[in-house]
C-alpha positions as CSV (number, residue, x, y, z in Angstrom):
1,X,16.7,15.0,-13.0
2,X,15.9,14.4,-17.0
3,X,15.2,17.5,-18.7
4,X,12.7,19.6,-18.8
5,X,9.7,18.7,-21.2
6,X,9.3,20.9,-24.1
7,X,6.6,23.8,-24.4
8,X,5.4,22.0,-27.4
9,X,5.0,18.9,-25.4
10,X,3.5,20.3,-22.6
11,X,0.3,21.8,-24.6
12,X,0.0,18.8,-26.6
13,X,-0.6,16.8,-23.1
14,X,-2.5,19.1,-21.9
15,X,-4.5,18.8,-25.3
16,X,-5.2,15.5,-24.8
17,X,-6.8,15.6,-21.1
18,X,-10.7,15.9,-22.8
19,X,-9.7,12.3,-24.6
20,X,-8.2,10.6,-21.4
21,X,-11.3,11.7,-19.4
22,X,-13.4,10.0,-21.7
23,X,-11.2,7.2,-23.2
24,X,-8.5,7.0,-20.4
25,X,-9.8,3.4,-19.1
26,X,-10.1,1.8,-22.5
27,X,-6.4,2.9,-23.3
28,X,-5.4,1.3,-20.0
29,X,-7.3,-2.1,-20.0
30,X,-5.8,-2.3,-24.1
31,X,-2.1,-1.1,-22.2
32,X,-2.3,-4.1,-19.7
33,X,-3.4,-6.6,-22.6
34,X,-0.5,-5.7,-24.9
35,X,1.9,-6.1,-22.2
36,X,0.1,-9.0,-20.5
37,X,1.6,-11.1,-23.7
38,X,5.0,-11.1,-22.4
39,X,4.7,-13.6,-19.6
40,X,7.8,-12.1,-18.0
41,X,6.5,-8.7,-17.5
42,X,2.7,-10.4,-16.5
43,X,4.3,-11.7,-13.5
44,X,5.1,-8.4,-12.0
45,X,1.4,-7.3,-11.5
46,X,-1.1,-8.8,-9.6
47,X,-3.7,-10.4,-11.8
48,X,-6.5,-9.7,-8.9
49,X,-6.2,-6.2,-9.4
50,X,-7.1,-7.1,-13.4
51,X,-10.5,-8.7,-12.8
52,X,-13.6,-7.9,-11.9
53,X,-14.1,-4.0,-11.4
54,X,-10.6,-4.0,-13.1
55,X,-8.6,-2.0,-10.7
56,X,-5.6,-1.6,-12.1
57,X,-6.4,-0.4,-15.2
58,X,-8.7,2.0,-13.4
59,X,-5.9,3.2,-11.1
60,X,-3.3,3.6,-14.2
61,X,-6.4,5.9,-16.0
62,X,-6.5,8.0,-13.1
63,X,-2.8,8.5,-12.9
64,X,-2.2,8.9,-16.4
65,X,-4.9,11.8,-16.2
66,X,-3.6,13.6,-13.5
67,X,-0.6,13.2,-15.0
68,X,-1.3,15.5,-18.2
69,X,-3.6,17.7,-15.8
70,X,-0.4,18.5,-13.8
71,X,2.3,18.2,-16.5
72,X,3.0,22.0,-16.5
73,X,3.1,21.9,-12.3
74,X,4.2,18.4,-11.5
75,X,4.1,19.4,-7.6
76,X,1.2,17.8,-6.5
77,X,2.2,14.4,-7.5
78,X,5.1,14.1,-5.8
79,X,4.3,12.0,-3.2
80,X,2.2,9.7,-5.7
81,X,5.7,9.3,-7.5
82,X,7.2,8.8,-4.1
83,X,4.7,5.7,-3.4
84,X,4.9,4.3,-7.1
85,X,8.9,4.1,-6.4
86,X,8.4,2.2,-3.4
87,X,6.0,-0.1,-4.4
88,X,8.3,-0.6,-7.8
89,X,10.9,-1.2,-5.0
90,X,9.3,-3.8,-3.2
91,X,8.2,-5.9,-6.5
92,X,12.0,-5.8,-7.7
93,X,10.9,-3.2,-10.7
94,X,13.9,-2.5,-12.5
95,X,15.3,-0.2,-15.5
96,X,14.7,-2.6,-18.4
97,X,11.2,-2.9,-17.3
98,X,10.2,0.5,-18.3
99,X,10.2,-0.2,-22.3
100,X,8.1,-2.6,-22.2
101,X,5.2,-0.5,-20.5
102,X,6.4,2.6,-22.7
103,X,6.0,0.5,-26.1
104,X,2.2,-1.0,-25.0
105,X,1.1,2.7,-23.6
106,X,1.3,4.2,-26.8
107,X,0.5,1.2,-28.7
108,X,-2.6,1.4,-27.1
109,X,-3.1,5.3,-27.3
110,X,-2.8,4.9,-30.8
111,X,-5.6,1.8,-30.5
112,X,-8.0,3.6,-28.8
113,X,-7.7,7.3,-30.2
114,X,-7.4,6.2,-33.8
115,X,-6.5,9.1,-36.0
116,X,-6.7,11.5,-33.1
117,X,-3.8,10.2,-31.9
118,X,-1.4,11.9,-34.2
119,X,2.2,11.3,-34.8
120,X,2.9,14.6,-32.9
121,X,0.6,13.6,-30.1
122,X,2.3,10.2,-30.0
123,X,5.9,11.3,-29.7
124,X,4.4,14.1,-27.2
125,X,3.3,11.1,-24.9
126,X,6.5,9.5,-25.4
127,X,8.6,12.4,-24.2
128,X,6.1,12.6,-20.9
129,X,6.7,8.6,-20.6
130,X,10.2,8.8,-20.7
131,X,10.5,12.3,-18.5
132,X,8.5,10.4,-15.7
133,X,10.2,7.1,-15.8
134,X,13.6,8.6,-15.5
135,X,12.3,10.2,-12.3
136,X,11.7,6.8,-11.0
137,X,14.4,5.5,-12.2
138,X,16.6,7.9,-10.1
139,X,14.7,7.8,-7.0
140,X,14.2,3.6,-7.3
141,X,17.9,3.5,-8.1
142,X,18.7,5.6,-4.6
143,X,16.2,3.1,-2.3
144,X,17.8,0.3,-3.7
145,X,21.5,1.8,-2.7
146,X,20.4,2.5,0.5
147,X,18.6,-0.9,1.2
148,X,22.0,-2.6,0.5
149,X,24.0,-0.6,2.2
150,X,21.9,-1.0,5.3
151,X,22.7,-3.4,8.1
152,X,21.0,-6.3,7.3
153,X,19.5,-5.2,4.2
154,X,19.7,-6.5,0.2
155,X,18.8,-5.5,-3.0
156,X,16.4,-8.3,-5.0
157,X,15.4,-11.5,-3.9
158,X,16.1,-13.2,-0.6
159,X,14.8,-16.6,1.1
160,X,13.2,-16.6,4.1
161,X,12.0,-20.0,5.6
162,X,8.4,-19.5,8.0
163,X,9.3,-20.1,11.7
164,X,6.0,-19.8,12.6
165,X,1.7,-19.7,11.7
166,X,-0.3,-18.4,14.3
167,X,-4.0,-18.2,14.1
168,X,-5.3,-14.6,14.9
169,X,-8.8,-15.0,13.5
170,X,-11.0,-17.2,11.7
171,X,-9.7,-15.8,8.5
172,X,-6.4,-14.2,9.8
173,X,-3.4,-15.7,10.4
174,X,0.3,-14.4,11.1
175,X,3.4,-15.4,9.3
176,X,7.1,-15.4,11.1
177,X,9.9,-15.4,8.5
178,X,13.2,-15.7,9.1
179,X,16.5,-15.1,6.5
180,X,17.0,-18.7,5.1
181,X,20.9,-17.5,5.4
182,X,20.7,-17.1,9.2
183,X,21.9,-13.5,8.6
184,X,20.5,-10.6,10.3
185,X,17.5,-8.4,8.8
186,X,17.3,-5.2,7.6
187,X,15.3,-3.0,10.7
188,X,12.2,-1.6,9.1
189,X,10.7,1.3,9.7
190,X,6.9,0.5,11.7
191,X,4.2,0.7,9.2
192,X,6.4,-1.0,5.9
193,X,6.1,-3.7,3.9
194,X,7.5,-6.4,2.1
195,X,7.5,-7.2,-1.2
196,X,7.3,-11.5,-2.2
197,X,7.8,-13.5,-5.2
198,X,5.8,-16.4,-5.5
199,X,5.7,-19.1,-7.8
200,X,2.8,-21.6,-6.9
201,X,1.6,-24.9,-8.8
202,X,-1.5,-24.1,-10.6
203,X,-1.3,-20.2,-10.6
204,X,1.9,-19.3,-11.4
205,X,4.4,-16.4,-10.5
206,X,2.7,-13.7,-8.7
207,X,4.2,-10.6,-7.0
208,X,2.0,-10.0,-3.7
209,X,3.5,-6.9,-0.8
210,X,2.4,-7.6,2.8
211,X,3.0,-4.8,6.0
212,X,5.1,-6.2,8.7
213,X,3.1,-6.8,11.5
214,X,5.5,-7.2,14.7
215,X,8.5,-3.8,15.9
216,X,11.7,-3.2,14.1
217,X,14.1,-5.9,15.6
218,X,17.8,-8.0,13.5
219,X,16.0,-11.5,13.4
220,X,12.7,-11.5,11.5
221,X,9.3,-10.5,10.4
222,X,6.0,-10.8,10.7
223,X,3.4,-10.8,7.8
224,X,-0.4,-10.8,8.8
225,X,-2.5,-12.4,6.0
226,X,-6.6,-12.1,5.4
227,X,-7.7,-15.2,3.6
228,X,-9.4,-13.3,0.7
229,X,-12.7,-15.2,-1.1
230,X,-10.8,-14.3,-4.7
231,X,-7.4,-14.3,-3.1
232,X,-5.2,-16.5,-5.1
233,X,-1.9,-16.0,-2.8
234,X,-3.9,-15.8,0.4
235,X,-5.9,-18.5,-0.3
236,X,-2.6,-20.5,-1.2
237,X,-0.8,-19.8,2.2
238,X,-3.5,-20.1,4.5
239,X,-4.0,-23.4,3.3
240,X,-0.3,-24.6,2.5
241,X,1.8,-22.4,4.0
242,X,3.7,-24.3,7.1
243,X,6.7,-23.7,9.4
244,X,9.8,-24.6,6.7
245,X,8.0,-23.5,4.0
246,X,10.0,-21.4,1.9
247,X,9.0,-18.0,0.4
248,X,11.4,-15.2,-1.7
249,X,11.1,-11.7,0.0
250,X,12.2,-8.1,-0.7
251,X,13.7,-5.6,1.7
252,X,11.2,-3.6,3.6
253,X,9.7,0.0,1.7
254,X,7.2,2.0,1.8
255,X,6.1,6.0,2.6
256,X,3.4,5.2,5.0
257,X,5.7,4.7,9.0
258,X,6.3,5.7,12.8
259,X,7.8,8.8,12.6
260,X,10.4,7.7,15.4
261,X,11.3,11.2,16.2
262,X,8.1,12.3,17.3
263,X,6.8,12.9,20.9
264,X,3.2,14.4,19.5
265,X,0.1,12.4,20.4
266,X,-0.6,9.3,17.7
267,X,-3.6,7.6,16.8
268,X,-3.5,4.1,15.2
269,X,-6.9,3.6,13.0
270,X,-8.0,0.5,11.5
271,X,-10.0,-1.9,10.1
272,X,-9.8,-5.4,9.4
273,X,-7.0,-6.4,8.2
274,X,-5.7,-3.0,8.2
275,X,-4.6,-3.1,11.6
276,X,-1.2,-5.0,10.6
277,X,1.2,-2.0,10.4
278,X,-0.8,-0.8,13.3
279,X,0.8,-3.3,15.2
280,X,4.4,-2.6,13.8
281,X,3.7,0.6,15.6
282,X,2.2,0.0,18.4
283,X,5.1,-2.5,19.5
284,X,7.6,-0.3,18.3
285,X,5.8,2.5,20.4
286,X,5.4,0.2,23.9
287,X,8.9,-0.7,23.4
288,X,10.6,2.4,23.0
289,X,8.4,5.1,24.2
290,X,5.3,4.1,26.5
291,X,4.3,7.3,27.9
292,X,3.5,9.1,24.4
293,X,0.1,9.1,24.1
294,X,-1.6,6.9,21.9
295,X,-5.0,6.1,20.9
296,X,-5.9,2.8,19.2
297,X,-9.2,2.6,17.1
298,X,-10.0,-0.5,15.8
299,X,-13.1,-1.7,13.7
300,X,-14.2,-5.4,12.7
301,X,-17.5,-6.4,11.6
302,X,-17.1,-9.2,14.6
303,X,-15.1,-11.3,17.3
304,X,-14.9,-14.6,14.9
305,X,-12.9,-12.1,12.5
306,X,-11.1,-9.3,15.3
307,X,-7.5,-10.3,15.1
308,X,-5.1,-10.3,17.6
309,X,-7.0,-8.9,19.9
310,X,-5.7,-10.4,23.0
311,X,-2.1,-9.2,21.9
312,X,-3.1,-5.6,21.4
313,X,-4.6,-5.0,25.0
314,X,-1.5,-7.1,26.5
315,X,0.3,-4.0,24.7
316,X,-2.0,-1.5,26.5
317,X,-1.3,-3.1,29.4
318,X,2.4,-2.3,29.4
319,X,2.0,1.0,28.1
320,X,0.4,4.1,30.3
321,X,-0.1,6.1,27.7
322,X,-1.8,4.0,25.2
323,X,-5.6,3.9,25.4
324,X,-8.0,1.6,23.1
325,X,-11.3,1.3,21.7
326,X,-12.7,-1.3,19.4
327,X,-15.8,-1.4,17.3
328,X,-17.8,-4.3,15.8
329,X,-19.9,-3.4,12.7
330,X,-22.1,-6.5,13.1
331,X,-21.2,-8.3,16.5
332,X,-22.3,-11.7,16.9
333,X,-24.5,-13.3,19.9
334,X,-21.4,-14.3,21.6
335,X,-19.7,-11.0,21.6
336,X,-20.2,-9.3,24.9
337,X,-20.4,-5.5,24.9
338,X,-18.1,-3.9,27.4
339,X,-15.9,-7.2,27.4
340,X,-14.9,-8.3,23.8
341,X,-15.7,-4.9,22.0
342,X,-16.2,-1.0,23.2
343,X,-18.5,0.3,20.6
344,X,-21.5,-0.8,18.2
345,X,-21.5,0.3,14.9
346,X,-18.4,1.6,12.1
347,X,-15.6,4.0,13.5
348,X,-16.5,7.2,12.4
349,X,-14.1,10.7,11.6
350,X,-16.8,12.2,14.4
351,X,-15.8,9.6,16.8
352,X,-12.0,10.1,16.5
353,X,-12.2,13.6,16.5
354,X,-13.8,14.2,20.0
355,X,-11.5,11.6,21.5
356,X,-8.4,12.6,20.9
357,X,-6.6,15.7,21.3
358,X,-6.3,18.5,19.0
359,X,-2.4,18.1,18.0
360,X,-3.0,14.3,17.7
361,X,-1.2,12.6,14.1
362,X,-3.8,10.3,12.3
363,X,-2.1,7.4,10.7
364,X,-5.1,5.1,9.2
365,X,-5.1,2.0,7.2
366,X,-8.6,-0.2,6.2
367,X,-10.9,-0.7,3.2
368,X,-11.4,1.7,0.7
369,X,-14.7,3.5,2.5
370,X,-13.6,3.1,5.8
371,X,-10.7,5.5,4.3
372,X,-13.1,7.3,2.9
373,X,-15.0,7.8,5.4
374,X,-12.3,8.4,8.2
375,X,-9.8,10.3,6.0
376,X,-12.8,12.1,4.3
377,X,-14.8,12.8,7.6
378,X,-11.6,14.0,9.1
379,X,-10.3,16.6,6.8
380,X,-13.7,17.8,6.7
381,X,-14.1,18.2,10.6
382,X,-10.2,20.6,9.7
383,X,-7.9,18.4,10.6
384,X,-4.9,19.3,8.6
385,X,-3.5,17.1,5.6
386,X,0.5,17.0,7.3
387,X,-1.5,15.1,10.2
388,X,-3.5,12.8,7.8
389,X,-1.4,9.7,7.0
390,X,-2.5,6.4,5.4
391,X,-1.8,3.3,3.8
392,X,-3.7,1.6,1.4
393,X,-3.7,-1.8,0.0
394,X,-4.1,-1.1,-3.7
395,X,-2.6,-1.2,-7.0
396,X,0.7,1.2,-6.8
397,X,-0.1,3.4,-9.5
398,X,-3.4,4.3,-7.5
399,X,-2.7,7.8,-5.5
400,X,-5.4,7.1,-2.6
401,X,-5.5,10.8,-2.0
402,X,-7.5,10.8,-5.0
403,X,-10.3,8.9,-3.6
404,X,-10.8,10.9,-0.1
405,X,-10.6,14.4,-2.5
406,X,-13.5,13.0,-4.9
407,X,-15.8,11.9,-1.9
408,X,-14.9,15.4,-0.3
409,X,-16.0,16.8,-3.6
């Protein structure tokens, strides 16, 4: 662990919360256009979460803030530091990257705050940087030890060729890689991810992560990919992605799995697209133990776009104690009530919570207000935070917490 901040440095963050409530986004949007110059360090981020409403930059205020608000208690955050490791971890974030985001952050303190931000209050900031980036440092430094020392596992960049394309929706479709080095892979844990570098014609590098979407096995993955309108990675392999095609991977991460050792009653919540690590664990489940009891909850706004539905109940089938139930927000003429889909209408937290029993372990992953809404609606209705769990697809500095507390609010 570095060493403790100073007392000094601690009131003067504390100082400057009023400032980064007010001016916390401008200092992040000027942060991510300083650094954005270096090409090298652009190609780490994903340029979708830049546009538009600007997500990124919105995340990074949020942490930064809660960052000062908590600098004398630092508690709380720990599993938002534990999520920002991993996700560093999957996009092959490494040591010499943290300077570069150290010298734009104050850079662009100073920008925005003018001569509020004082030398004292600069160097202050400097000394929280560098306390927090040692911590993830350390903790990225251990994940990457372990992933190399795991059967199967590596530390950066390795190829995988696609085996397979399968078409699980109209805009879904399901991507089976396999090491280019006919090697074995690394066994993930159900509910992880993988981090991908991509260089494509016309856009670029990008850094995408993807949730595996079949069990833990020695031979491959599985990647389950929406076609996004604005989606400049999806967009590229939905439309040239092809068995052979080649495609740079990092080992599995992520805080959001199966916990294995558990016997207590699970249910798997989704929607959309958010189902992928669902199915990690729902395989992994069937396969190793089919009479825990499990409840499946699924939403889609129709059939056209329900993915791999047909795969989920032959699952169910093989499994007494896994039970299912599907909504459709907007079914189409063609979907048949009773036969395609269970429910009309959006999962709700008041649904789940008379369906299942009272010990059950939530583990939910969708768009940002279905989490809101299930997460939200959930702890509302008392069910306890240690048997909340999610996964969200978002920048990695966002702490999705954050968003279920302020709609509780």
């Amino acid at each position: 662990m570095p060493a403790p901040l100073s007392d000094r440095t601690v009131a003067l963050i504390k100082a400057t919360v009023p400032a980064l409530e007010q001016h916390g986004l401008a200092i992040t949007r000027r942060m991510y256009e300083l650094m954005f110059r270096n090409p090298a360090i652009a190609e780490l981020f994903n340029q979708s979460h830049q546009d538009g409403a600007a997500a990124q930059p919105r995340a990074l205020a949020g942490a930064v803030l809660a960052y000062a608000r908590h600098i004398d208690d630092l508690a709380p955050l720990s599993g938002a530091v534990e999520r920002i490791a991993q996700k560093h971890v999957a996009l092959n974030i490494l040591p010499e990257h943290y300077p570069h985001v150290a010298t734009a952050l104050l850079a662009a303190i100073g920008d925005v705050l003018g001569d509020a931000a004082s030398a004292e209050i600069l160097a202050a900031w400097g000394e929280a940087y560098w306390f927090l980036a040692e911590v993830l440092v350390g903790r990225e430094a251990s994940i990457y030890r372990d992933l190399a020392a795991a059967p199967g596992g590596w530390n950066g960049w390795r190829d995988f060729v696609i085996e397979a394309v399968v078409e699980e929706s109209s805009v879904i479709r399901s991507f089976t890689l396999v090491p280019d080095d006919g090697g074995p892979v690394l066994r993930h844990r159900p509910g992880q991810y993988l981090g991908f570098a991509f260089d494509v014609p016309g856009i670029g590098a990008q850094r995408r992560n993807y949730s595996i979407s079949c069990a833990p096995n020695d031979r491959a993955y599985r990647i389950t990919v929406k076609r996004e309108a604005m989606g400049r990675i999806s967009n590229w392999l939905h439309g040239h992605a092809r068995p052979g095609t080649m495609l740079r991977v990092a080992a599995p991460a992520g805080d959001f799995f199966l916990d294995p050792a558990s016997t207590a009653p699970v249910a798997l919540v989704s929607g959309g697209v958010g189902l992928t690590p669902m199915v990690s664990m729902l395989e992994t489940i069937v396969a190793t133990t089919p009479h825990r009891p499990v409840f499946w909850v699924h939403g889609a706004l129709n059939g056209s776009v329900h993915a791999m539905r047909e795969h989920v109940r032959a699952l169910e089938a093989q499994a007494p104690g896994v039970s299912t139930a599907t909504f459709y927000a907007e079914a189409a003429a063609a979907d048949r009530l009773g036969v395609d889909y269970d429910h009309e209408g959006l999962v709700t937290a008041a649904f789940l919570h008379a369906h299942v029993p009272a010990e059950t372990v939530f583990h939910v992953c969708g768009p940002k207000p279905f989490m809101r809404a299930v997460i939200g609606g959930l702890a509302a209705l008392g069910v306890p935070g240690e048997r909340l769990r999610f996964e969200f697809f978002g920048p990695a500095d966002e702490d999705p917490a954050a968003l279920f507390q302020t709609e509780a609010a």
